[in-house]
C-alpha positions in Angstrom: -85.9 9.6 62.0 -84.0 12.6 61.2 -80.8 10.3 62.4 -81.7 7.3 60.2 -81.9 9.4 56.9 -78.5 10.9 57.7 -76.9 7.8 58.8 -78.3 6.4 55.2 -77.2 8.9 53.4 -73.8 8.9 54.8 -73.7 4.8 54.0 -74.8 5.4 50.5 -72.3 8.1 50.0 -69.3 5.9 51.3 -70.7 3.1 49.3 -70.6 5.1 45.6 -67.2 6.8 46.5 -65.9 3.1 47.2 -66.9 2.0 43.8 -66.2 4.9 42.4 -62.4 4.8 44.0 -62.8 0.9 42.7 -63.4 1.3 39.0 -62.0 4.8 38.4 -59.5 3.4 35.9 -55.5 3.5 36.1 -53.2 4.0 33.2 -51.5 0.7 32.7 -48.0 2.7 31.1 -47.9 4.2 35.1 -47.4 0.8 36.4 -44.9 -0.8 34.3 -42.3 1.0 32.7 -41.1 -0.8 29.4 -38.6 1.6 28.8 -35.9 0.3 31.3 -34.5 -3.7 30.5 -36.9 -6.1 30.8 -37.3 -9.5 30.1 -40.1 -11.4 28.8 -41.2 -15.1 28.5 -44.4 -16.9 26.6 -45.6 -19.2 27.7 -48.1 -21.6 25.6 -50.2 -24.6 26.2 -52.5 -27.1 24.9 -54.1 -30.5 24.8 -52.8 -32.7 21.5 -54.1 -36.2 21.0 -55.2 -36.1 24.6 -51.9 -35.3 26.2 -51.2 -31.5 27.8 -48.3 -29.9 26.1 -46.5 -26.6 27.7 -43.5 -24.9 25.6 -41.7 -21.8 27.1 -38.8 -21.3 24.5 -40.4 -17.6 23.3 -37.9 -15.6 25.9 -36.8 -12.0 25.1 -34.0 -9.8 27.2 -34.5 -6.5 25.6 -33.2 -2.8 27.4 -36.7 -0.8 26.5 -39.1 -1.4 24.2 -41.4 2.1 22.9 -43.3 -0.6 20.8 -44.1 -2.2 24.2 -44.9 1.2 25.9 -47.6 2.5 23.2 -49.3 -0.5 23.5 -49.6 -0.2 27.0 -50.2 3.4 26.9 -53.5 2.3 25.2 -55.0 0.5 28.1 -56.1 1.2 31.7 -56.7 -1.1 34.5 -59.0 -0.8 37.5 -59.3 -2.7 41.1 -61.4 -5.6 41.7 -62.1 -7.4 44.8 -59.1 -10.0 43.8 -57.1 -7.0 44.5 -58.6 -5.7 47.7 -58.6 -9.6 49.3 -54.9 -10.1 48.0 -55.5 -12.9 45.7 -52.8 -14.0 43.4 -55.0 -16.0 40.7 -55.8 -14.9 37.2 -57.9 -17.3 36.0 -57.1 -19.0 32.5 -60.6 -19.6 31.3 -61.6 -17.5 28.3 -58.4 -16.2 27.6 -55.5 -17.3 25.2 -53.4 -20.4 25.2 -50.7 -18.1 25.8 -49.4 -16.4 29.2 -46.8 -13.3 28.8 -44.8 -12.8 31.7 -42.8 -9.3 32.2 -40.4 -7.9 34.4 -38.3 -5.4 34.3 -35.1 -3.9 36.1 -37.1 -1.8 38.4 -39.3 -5.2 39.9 -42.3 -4.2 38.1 -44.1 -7.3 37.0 -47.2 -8.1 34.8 -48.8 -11.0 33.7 -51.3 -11.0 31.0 -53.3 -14.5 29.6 -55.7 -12.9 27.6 -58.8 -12.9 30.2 -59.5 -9.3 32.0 -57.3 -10.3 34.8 -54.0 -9.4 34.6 -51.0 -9.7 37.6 -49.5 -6.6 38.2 -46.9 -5.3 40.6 -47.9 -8.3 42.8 -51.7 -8.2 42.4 -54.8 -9.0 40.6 -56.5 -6.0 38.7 -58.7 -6.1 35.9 -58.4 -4.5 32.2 -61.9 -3.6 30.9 -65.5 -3.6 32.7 -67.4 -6.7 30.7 -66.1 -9.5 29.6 -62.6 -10.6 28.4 -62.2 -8.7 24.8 -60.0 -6.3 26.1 -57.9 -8.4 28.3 -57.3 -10.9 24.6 -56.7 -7.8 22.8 -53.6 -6.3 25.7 -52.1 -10.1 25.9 -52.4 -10.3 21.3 -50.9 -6.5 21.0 -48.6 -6.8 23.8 -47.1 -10.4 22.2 -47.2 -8.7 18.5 -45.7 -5.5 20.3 -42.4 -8.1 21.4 -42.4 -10.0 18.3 -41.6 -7.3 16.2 -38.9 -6.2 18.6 
């Protein structure tokens, strides 16, 4: 009986550090450095009169942006299971009609498309606990953020 209880409690322990180790969240700055070159491209689409549209003209080549690293500097991202399993998805439903892609000199990558999914460094991780509002707020501050550059 004595066994069972510390067997339990040992699982239950594992089980919280796990989620713990999971969720603890990451700053997203660490990950992607937008002070070295990078470039960027937008991507947009849409539906119009029943025919699917994509336009990718919105491309910047820029050698740092600090515009680009405060925004970042304002978020963190956590694990999700997508990142545990190795998937390489980031589901489009929710977010915005428009997908920024980043890379810079160093190989970092991230992809943001306004859901709480974002691509980075070659996996799926998640900005924010509920819902997509944070994830639309990173992809409309990181596209303003560029704009302005």
């Amino acid at each position: 009986m004595k066994n069972k209880r510390m067997l339990g409690g040992a699982v239950l322990a594992a089980v919280v550090l796990y989620s713990a180790w999971m969720l603890w969240p990451r700053p997203l700055a660490a990950e992607f450095d937008a002070e070295r070159q990078f470039a960027a491209a937008v991507t947009k689409v849409g539906v119009k009169d029943g025919k699917s549209w994509t336009n990718t003209d919105e491309q910047y080549d820029l050698e740092g942006s600090a515009a680009l690293r405060e925004v970042l500097e304002g978020y963190s991202y956590h694990l999700c299971w997508e990142s545990l399993t190795g998937g390489n998805v980031i589901d489009g439903r929710g977010g915005t009609h428009e997908t920024l892609h980043l890379g810079n000199s160093a190989g970092d990558s991230l992809i943001s498309n306004g859901t709480a999914r974002l691509f980075l460094n070659h996996r799926v991780v998640k900005v924010g606990y509920w819902g997509n509002r944070r994830g639309t707020e990173l992809n409309r501050e990181l596209l303003a953020a560029l704009r302005e550059e």
